[in-house]
N, C-alpha and C positions, 0 to 999 in steps of 0.2 A: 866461412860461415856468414861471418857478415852482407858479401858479396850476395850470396845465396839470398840471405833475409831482404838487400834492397832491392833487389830484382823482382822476388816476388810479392815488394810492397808497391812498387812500379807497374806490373804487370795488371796488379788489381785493382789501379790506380785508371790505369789505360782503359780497361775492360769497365771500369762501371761509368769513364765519361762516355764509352761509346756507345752504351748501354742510356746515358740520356739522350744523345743526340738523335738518335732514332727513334722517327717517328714519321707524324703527317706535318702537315705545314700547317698553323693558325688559319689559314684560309678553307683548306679539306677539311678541317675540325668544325669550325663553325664558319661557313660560309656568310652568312648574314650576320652582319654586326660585330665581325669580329674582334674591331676596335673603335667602339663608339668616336663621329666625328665631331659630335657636338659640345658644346661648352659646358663644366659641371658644374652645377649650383652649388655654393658654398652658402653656409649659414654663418654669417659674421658674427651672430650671436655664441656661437659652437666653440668651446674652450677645447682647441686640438689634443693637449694633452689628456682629455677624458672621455672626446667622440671616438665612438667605433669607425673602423675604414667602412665603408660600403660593402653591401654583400656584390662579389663578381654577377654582373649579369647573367651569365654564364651558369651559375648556381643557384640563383636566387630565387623565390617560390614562386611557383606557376598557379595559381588557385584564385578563387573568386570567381565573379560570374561579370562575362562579357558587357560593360557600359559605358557610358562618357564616349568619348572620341573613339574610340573602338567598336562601337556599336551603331556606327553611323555606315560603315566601310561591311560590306557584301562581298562573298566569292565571288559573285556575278559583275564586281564593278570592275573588277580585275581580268586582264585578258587572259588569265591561264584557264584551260578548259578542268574539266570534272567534278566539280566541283558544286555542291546547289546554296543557292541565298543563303538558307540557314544555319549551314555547316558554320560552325564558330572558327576563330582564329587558329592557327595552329597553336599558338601561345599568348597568354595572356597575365599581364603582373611580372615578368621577368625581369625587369631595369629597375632597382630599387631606387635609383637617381635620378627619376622621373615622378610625377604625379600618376600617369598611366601610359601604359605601354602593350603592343601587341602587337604580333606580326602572322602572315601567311607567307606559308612556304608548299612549296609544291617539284617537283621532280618533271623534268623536260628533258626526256633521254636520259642522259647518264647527270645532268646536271641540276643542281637546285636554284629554282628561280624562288622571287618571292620580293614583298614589302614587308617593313616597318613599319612602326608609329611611335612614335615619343610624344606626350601631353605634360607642359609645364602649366600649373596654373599662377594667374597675375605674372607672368613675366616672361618673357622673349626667348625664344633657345637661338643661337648664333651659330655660325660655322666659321671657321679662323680665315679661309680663302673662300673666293667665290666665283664661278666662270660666266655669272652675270644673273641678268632676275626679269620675272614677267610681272607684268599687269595680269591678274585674275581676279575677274570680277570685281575691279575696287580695289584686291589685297595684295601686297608685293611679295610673290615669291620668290626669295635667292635661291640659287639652285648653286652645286659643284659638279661637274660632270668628270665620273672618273673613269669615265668608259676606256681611255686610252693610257691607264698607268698600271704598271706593271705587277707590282705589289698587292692589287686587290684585284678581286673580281669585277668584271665590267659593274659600274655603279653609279647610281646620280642621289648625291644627298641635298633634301630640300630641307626649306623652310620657313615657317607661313605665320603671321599674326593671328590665334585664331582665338575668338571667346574670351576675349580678354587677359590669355596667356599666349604662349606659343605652341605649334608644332612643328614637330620634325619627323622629314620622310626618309626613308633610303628606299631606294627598289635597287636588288640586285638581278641579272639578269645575262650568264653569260652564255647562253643558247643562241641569242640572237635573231629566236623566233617569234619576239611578240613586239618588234619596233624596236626605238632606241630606247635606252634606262631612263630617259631624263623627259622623251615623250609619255612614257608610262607613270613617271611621276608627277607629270601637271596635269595629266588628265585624274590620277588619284587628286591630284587637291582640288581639282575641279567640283570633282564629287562633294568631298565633304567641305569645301567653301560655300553648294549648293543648299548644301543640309548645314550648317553653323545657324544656331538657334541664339547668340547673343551679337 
């Protein structure tokens, strides 16, 4: 009897780890941003034992209306077609560990192409590596080009001194049909380094 009891405490033991591991991969789940590259701001003033964690990007509320650094950036500035100037971001307010945030995503065949934005204000956002940086217009953009690693989707994460804070780009983009990720993303900061109004 006992035999009997561990077998079938084993069995259902088995069956519900298999039962997690099945699934998609973080990457098919959320393509875009699946795991933020950028550095998080901590508030040194924040007594850990009584701050809340962060809400997940991932869950975190989508509402408000398109402004700030997000409302500088057009469907049209973007090489993915269908899209008209007005059409708002796909999302907007999602990253609660940002000041603002919003991205455009879009479908190119079976895949989802698309950018980012993250807005710190008064301070720099960072990336921990870097595969080097441009001169645009005056502003030094570091970029990381992760078009060739394995583990994410083709990607280039920038990031730019802008208005007196930072921002940070990613454009994901594994189609292959609108140039490279990291062209697509300096021609975005192009953009809005054009329009920076401080």
């Amino acid at each position: 009897m006992r035999r009997l009891v561990l077998l079938l405490a084993v069995l259902v033991l088995v069956t519900g780890c298999a039962r997690t591991t099945v699934g998609g991969s973080p990457v098919a789940q959320s393509p875009l941003d699946a795991s933020s590259p950028f550095d998080q701001e901590q508030d040194p003033s924040a007594d850990p034992s009584t701050s809340e964690e962060p809400e997940d990007p991932e869950t975190a509320p989508i509402d408000g209306e398109v402004q700030g650094v997000c409302a500088k950036l057009k469907w049209t500035d973007l090489p993915y077609p269908g899209a008209k100037a007005e059409t708002p971001p796909s999302q907007i307010n999602y990253d609660s560990t940002f000041d603002q945030s919003c991205r455009w995503t879009t479908k190119a065949g079976d895949v989802e192409v698309g950018v980012s934005l993250r807005f710190r204000e008064g301070r720099q956002i960072t990336i921990e590596r870097t595969t080097g940086d441009w001169d645009v217009k005056g502003h030094k953009v570091s970029y990381l080009d992760r078009s060739d690693e394995a583990d994410v989707d083709p990607s280039c994460v920038l990031v730019v001194p802008y208005e007196g804070g930072g921002l940070g780009i990613i454009v994901i983009d594994p189609s292959g049909k609108f140039g490279t990720v990291c062209d697509q993303g300096r021609k975005v900061a192009e953009v809005l380094i054009d329009r920076e109004t401080s």
